[in-house]
matplotlib code that plots the C-alpha trace (Angstrom):
import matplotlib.pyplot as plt

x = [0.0, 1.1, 2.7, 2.4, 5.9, 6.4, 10.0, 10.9, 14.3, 12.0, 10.7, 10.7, 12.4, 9.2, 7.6, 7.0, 4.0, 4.7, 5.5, 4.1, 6.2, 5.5, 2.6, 3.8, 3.1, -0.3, -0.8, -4.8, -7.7, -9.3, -13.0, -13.2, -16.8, -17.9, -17.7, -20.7, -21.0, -21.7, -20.2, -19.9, -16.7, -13.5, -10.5, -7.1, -4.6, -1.9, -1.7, 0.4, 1.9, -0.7, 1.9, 4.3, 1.5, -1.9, -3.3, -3.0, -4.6, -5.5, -6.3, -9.2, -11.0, -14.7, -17.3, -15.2, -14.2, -11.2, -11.6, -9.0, -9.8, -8.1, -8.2, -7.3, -6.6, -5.7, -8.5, -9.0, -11.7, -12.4, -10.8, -12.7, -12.8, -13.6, -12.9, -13.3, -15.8, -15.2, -13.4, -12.7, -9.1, -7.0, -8.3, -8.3, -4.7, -3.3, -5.1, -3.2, 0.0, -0.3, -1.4, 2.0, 3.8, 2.6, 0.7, -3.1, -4.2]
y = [0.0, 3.4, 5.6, 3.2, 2.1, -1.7, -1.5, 0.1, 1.5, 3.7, 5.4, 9.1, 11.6, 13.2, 9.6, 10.3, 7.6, 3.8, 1.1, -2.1, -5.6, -8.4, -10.6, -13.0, -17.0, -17.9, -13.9, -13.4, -11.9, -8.9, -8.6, -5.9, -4.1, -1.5, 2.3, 2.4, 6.0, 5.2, 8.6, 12.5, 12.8, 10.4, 11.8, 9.8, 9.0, 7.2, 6.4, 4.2, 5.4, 6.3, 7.8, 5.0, 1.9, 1.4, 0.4, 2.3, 2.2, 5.1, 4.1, 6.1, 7.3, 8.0, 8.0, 6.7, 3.8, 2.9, 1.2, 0.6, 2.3, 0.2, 2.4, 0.2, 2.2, -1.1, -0.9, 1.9, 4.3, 5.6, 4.1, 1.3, 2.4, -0.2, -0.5, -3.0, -3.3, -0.6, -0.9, -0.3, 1.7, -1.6, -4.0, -1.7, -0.9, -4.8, -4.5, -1.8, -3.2, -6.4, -5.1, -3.4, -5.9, -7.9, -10.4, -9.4, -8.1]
z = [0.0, -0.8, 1.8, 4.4, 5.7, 6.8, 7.7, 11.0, 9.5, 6.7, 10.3, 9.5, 12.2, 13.2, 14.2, 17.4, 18.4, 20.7, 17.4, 18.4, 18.4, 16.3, 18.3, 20.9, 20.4, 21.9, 21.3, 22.8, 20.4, 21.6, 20.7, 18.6, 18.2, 15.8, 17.3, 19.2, 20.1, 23.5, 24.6, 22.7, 23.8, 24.9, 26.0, 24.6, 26.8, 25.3, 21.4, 19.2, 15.8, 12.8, 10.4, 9.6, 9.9, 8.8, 11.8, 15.1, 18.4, 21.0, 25.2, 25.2, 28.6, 28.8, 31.6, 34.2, 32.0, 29.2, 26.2, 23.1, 19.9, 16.6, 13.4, 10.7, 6.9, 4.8, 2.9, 0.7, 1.4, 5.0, 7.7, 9.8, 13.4, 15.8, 19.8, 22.9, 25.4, 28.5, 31.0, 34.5, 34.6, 35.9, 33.2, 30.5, 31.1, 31.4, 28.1, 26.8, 28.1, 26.4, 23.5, 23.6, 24.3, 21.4, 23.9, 22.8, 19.4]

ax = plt.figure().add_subplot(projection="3d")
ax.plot(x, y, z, "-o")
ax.set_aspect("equal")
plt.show()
């Protein structure tokens, strides 16, 4: 895909976001949902890269719950935005944390 850099060397200098590892063996499946506009407004707390990969994810905060937000642009046209159930703040962040680790995707 066009503009969309696979190698981590390509990384241009103003790259600033978290780069994900390669998934772990026995990596776990998140259940992703379709954006269910369950809130007006949710506040991002931490983010992953979205200008080097096609897919990023944002920790999101909303209500007095977290969630994980995956926007994946692999597919031409608009972006599919999708995100996992809500949280309370602990679970939502070992979430998070194995999602960067490349234990959960």
């Amino acid at each position: 895909m066009s503009g969309w850099r696979s190698d981590p060397d390509e990384l241009p200098p103003s790259c600033l976001g978290l780069h994900l590892p390669p998934e772990q063996p026995d990596c776990v499946r998140l259940r992703w949902m379709p954006d269910t506009r369950r809130t007006t407004y949710a506040r991002v707390v931490e983010h992953t890269c979205d200008g080097c990969r096609a897919v990023s994810y944002e920790l999101c905060a909303a209500g007095g719950l977290m969630f994980i937000c995956r926007t994946d642009r692999t597919r031409s046209g608009k972006p599919e935005v999708r995100e996992t159930e809500r949280l309370i703040t602990n679970r939502a962040r070992e979430m998070w944390r194995d999602l960067l680790f490349g234990f959960a995707r």
